[in-house]
C-alpha positions in Angstrom: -70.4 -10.1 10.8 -71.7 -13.0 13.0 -70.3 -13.5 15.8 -70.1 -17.4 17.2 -69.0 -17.7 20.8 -67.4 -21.6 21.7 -64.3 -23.8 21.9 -64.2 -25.1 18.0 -63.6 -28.2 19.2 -67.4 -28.2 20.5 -69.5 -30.4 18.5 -72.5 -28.4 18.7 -69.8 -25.1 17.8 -68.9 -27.0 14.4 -72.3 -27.6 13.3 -73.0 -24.2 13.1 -69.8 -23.6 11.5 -70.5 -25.8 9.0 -73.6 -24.8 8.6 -72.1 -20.9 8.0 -70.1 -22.7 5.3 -73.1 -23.9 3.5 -74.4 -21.0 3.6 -71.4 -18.9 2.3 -72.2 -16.6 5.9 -69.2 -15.6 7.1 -68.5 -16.0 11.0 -65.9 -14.8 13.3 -65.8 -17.6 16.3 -64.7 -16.4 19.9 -63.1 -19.1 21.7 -64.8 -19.6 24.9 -65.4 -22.7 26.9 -63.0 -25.4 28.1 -59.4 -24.6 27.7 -60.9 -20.9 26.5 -63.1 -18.4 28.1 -64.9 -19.2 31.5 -68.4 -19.2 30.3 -69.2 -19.1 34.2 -68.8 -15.1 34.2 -71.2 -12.9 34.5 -70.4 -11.4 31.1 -71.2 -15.2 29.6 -74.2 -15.7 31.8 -75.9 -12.6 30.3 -75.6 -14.2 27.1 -76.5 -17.9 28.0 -77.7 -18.4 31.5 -77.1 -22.3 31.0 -73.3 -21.2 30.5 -72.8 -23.6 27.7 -71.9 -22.7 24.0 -72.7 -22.1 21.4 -74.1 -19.1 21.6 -74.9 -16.8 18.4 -74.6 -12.6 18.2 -76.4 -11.5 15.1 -76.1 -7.4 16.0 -77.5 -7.0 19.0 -79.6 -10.4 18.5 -78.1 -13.2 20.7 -79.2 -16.7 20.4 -78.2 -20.4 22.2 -79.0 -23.7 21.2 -76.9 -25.1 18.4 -80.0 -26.4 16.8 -81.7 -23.8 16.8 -79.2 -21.5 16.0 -79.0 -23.3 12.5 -82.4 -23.1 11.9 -82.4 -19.3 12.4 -79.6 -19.0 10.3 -81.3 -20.8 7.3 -83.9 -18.7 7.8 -82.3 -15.7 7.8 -80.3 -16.4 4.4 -83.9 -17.7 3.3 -82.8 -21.1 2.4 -85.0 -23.3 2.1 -83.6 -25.9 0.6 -81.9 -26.6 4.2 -84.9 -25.7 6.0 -88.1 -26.0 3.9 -91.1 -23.3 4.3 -93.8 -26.0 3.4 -94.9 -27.6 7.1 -95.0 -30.9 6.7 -91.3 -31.3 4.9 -90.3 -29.0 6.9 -91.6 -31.1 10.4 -89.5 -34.3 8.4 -86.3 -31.9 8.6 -87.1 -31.1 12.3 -88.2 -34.4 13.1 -84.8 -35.8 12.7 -82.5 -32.8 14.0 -85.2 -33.3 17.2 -84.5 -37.0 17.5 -80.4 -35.7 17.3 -81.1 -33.6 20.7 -83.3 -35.9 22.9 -82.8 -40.2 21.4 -79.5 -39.9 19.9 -77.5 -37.9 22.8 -79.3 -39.5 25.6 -78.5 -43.1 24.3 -74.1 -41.9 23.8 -73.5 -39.2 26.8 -72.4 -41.8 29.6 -70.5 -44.1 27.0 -69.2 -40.9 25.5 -68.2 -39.3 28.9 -66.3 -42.8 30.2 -64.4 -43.9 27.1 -63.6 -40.4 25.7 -63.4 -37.8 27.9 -62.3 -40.7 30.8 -64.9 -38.5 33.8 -64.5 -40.5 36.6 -67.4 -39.5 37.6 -68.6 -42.1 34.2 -67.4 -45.0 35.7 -69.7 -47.6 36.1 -68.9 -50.7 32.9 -72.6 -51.5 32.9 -73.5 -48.2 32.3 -71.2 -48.1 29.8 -72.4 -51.2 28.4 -75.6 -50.1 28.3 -75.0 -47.0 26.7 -73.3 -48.1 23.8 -76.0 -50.5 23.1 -78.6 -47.7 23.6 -76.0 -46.1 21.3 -75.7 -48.7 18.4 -79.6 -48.9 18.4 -80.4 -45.7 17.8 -77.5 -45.5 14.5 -79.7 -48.7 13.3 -82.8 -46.3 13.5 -80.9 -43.9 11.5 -79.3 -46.7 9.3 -82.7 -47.6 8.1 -84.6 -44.4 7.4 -81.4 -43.9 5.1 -82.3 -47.1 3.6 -85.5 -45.5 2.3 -84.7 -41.7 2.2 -82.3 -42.2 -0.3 -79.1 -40.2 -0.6 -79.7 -38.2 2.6 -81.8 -37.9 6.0 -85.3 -37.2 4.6 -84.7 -37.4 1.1 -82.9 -37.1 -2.2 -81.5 -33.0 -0.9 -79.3 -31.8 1.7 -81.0 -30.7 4.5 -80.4 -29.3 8.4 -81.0 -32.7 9.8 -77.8 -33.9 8.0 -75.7 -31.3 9.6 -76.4 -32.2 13.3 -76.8 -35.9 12.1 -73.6 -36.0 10.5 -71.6 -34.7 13.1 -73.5 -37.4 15.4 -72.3 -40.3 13.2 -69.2 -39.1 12.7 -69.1 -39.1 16.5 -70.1 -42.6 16.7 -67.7 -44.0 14.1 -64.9 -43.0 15.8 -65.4 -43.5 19.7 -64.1 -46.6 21.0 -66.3 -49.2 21.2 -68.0 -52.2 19.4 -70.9 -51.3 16.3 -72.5 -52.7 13.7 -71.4 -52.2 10.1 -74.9 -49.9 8.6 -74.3 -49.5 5.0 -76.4 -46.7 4.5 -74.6 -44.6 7.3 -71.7 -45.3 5.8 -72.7 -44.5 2.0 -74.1 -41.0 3.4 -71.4 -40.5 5.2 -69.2 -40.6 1.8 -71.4 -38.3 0.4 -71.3 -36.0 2.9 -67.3 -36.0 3.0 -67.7 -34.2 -0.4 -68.8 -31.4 1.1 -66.0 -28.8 1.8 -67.8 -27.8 5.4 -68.2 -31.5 6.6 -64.4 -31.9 5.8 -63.7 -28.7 7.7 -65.9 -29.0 10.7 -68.2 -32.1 10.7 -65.6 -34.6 10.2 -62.5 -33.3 12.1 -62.7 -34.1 16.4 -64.3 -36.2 19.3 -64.8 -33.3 21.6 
């Protein structure tokens, strides 16, 4: 069975979870990270020298980085449906969970950090300002390729990009602060929340 080592409260943690769901994989989670596990032992840092989670044991195959985590994992169950084998749908797929890792997190961490977790070390009301609207612009970017994928991120199927996307928006809907309304994130997001996985793990905690 897979092992998956992280607090399930972990946002990056649930993606794969949900993603195991999809997927009909089952997955035995360790609890490690805040409130759980140090993950600053040594028996942690073998795994992941970043000491962050998640991190993956397939056997005696480890693997960090949520992201990439789920695209081994659609691999490995050959799906490609989630993760297409053709290159250029499969760079659209990538594309977006990319964007989810470097644009999207950048714009929320500070905003996210101050008005949710409350780090003092997040303190700053312009930065928070700033990162909110940094926040809010990138969910328009988002908003509008909805607008003309269709029912989901790059197209009319379910893909990768909608996992890590959708825990993302789900995310920025319920943090405290000011946003637009975006019609198409909001439509997606209803179809998503007929998905038995999103219920369990995409739409269920700010952590």
């Amino acid at each position: 069975m897979l092992q998956l080592l992280g607090r399930p409260n972990s946002i990056n943690v649930r993606k794969v979870l949900w993603l195991c769901s999809e997927l009909k994989v089952p997955c035995e989670l360790q609890p490690w990270g805040s409130g759980h596990n140090d993950t600053r032992v040594p028996a942690f840092l073998a795994l992941n020298p970043n000491g962050l989670v998640p991190v993956l044991r397939d056997a005696d195959f480890v693997l960090w980085e949520s992201n990439t985590i789920c695209r081994y994992l659609a691999g490995r169950e050959q799906r490609s449906d989630l993760l297409p084998t053709a290159p250029r749908q499969r760079a659209r797929v990538e594309q977006w969970m990319d964007w989810q890792a470097t644009e999207l997190n950048n714009a929320w961490r500070y905003a996210f950090m101050a008005l949710v977790r409350h780090d003092p070390a997040f303190a700053d009301p312009s930065a928070v300002q700033a990162s909110v609207a940094a926040w809010n612009r990138q969910m328009v970017i988002l908003d509008s390729q909805l607008e003309r994928s269709g029912a989901f991120v790059v197209g009319e199927s379910f893909t990768l990009a909608d996992i890590v996307l959708g825990l993302s928006a789900y995310r920025w809907q319920m943090a405290p602060i000011e946003r637009p309304t975006l019609h198409a994130v909001a439509l997606w997001q209803a179809r998503l929340a007929e998905r038995a996985g999103y219920r369990q793990h995409g739409a269920n905690g700010m952590a």
